[in-house]
C-alpha positions in Angstrom: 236.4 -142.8 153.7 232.7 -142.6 154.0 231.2 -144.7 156.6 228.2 -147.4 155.4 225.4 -148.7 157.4 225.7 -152.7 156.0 223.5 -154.5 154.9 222.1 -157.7 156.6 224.1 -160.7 155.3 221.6 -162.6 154.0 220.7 -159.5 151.6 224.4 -159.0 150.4 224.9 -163.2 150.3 221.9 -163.4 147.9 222.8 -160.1 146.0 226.8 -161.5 145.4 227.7 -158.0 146.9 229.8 -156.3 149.3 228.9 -156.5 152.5 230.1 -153.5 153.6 228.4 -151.1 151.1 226.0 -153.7 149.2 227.1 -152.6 145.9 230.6 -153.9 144.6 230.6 -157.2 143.4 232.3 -159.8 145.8 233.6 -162.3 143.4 236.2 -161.7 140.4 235.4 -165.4 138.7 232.8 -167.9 139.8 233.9 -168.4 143.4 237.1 -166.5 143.3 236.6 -163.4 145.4 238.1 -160.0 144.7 240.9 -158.9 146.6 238.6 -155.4 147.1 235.2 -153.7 146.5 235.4 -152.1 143.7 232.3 -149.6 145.0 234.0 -149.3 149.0 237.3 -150.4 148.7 236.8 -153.0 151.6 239.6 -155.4 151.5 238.0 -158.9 151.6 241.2 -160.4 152.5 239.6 -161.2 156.1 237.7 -163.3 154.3 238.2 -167.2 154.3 235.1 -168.9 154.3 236.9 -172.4 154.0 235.3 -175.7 153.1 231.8 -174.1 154.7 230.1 -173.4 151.6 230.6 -176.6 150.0 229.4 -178.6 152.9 226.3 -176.6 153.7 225.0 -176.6 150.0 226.4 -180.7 149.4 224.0 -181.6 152.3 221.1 -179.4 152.1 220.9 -180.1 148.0 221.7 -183.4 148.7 219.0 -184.4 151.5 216.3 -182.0 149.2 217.1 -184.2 145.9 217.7 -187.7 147.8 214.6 -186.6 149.3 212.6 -186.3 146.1 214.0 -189.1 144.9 213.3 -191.8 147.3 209.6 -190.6 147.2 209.7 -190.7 143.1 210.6 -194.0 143.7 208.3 -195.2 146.3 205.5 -193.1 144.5 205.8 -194.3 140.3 208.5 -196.7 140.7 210.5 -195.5 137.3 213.0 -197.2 135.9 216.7 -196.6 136.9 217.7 -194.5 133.6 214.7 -191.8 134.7 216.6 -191.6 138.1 220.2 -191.3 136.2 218.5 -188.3 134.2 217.1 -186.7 136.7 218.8 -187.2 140.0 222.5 -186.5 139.2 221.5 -183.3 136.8 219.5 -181.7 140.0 222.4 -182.5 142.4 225.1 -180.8 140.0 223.0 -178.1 139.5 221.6 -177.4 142.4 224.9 -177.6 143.8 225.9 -175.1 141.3 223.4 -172.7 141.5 223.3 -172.3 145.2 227.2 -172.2 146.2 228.2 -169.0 145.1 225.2 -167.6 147.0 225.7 -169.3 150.0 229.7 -168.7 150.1 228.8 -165.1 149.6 226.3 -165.4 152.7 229.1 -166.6 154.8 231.4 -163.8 153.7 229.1 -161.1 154.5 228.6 -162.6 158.0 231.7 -162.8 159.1 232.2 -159.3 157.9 228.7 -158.4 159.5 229.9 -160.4 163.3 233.4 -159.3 163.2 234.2 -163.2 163.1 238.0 -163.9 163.2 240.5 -166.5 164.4 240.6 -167.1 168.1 242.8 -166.3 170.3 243.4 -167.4 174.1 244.0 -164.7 175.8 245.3 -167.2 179.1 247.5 -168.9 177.0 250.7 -169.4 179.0 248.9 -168.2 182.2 248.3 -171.7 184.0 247.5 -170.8 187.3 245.1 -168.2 186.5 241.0 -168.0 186.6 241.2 -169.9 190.3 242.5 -172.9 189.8 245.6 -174.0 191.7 249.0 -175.6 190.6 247.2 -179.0 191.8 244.9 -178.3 188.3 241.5 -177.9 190.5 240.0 -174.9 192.1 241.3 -173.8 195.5 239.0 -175.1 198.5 
C-alpha cells in the first residue's frame, strides 16, 4: 500500500475528499459516507462524526442569518412576509450548503489527530496515581 502525506483537514473538509490521499470522494449520497476511498482504500469506518456537524452549522448559520435579520429589521423595518421570504430560505440553505462541508471537516480531522474513543487506562486500579484507600493523597 503506498504511503500518503495527508492533506490538512480543512483542505480535504472543503474538497469532500479523502483525507488520507485527498482524492476519493468521502460521501456515497449527500451525507452518507462511503464505507472506503475509492482512490486509497482507507476504510472510513473510524469515522462517526455524530450530531457535531449539525450543531456547528445550526448555530453558526443561525447567529449569521438571525444576525442579518435583526439589523434588516432595526435598519428598514419591512414587513413580516419580507422576513418569511427571506429569513427561513437563508437558514435552510445555508444549513444545506454548509453541512456536508463541515461534516467532511470533522471527518478528516479525526482521521488527521488520530481521534478515537477513550479509554481509562486506571480503570479498576483504585489505589493507584498516590492516593490512598482513604480517597486522598498519602501525607
Amino acid at each position: 500500500m503506498p504511503t500518503h502525506d495527508p492533506p490538512r483537514p480543512i483542505i480535504s473538509g472543503l474538497r469532500c475528499r479523502c483525507p488520507r490521499c485527498g482524492e476519493g470522494k468521502l460521501f456515497a449520497g449527500f451525507l452518507t459516507l462511503a464505507r472506503e476511498c475509492d482512490q486509497c482504500g482507507l476504510d472510513l469506518g473510524f469515522a462517526d462524526p455524530a450530531d457535531g456537524p449539525a450543531f456547528f452549522v445550526m448555530s453558526g448559520v443561525g447567529i449569521v442569518v438571525i444576525g442579518l435579520f435583526a439589523w434588516a429589521e432595526v435598519a428598514w423595518r419591512p414587513p413580516i412576509w419580507v422576513h418569511l421570504l427571506t429569513t427561513f430560505p437563508a437558514l435552510i440553505v445555508g444549513c444545506l450548503v454548509s453541512l456536508r462541508p463541515v461534516k467532511a471537516w470533522l471527518v478528516a480531522s479525526q482521521y488527521f489527530h488520530k481521534a478515537e474513543e477513550a479509554r481509562f487506562s486506571s480503570l479498576g486500579g483504585h489505589g493507584e496515581g498516590g492516593f490512598g484507600l482513604r480517597g486522598r493523597a498519602p501525607d
